[in-house]
C-alpha positions in Angstrom: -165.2 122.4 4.1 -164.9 119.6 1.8 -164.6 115.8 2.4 -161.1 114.8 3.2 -159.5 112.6 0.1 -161.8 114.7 -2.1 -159.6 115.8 -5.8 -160.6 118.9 -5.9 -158.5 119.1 -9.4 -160.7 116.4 -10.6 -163.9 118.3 -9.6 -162.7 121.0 -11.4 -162.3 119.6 -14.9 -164.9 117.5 -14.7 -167.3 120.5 -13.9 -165.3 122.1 -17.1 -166.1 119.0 -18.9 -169.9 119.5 -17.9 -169.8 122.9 -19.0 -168.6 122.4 -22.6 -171.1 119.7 -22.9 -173.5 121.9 -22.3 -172.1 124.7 -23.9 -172.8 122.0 -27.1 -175.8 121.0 -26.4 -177.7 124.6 -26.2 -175.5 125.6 -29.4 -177.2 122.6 -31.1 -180.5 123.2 -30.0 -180.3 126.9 -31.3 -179.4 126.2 -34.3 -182.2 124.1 -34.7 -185.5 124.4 -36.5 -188.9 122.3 -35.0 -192.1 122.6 -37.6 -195.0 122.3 -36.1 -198.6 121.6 -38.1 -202.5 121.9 -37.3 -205.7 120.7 -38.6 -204.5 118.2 -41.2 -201.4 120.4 -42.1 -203.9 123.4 -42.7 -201.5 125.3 -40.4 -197.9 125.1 -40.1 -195.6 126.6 -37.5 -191.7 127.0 -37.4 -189.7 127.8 -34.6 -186.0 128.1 -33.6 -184.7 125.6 -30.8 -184.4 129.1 -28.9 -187.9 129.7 -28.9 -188.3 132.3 -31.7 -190.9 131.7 -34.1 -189.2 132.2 -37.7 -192.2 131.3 -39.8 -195.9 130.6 -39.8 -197.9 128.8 -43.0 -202.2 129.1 -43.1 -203.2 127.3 -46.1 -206.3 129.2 -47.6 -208.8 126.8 -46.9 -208.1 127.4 -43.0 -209.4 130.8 -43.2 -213.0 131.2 -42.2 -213.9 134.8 -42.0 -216.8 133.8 -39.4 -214.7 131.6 -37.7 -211.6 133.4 -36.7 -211.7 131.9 -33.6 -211.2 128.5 -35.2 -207.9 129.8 -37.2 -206.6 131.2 -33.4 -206.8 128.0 -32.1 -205.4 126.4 -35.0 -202.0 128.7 -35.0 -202.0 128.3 -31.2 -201.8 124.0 -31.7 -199.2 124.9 -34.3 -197.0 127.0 -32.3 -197.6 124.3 -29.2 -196.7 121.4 -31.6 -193.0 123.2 -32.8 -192.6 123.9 -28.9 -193.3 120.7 -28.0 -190.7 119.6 -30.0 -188.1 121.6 -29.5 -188.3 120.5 -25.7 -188.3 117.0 -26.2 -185.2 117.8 -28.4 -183.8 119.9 -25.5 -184.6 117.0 -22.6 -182.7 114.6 -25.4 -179.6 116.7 -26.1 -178.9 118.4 -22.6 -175.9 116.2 -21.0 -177.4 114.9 -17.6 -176.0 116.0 -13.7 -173.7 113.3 -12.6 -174.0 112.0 -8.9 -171.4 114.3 -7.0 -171.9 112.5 -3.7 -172.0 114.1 -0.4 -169.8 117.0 -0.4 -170.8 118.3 2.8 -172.8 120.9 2.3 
């Protein structure tokens, strides 16, 4: 089943290893906060590395009764912006695979 020599032991912690890493990693990025802004700061946008948005800021001057369209878009660029973020911070934290070789699968 698997490659003859192979340490199976070694596989083991290794993949243990891998798992507390990334056990770490995720802890991290949840206990993180991304603020995202829009239209000159006239919109700002928190959000947990977990995805839940905790907090949302519209300065007066951003609200246009006739344009309420305008503000939409503005909150959605907010909320993108604190997303963006929190996935570059998840690509930067999250431990990377290591090259297991051929194990004959």
């Amino acid at each position: 089943m698997f490659p003859e020599g192979m340490d199976m032991s070694g596989l083991l912690a290794q993949a243990q290893a891998m798992q507390a890493q990334l056990q770490q990693a995720q802890d991290e990025l949840t206990a993180s906060t991304f603020t995202g802004t829009a239209g000159g700061d006239l919109v700002e946008a928190t959000m947990t590395g977990g995805g839940e948005l905790t907090g949302l800021v519209i300065k007066p001057e951003a609200i246009d009764p006739s344009d309420a369209e305008g503000l939409a878009d503005l909150i959605l660029a907010a909320v993108r912006d604190a997303s963006a973020q929190a996935q570059a911070k998840a690509a930067a934290v999250m431990p990377t695979m290591p090259d297991m070789g051929n194990l004959g699968f």
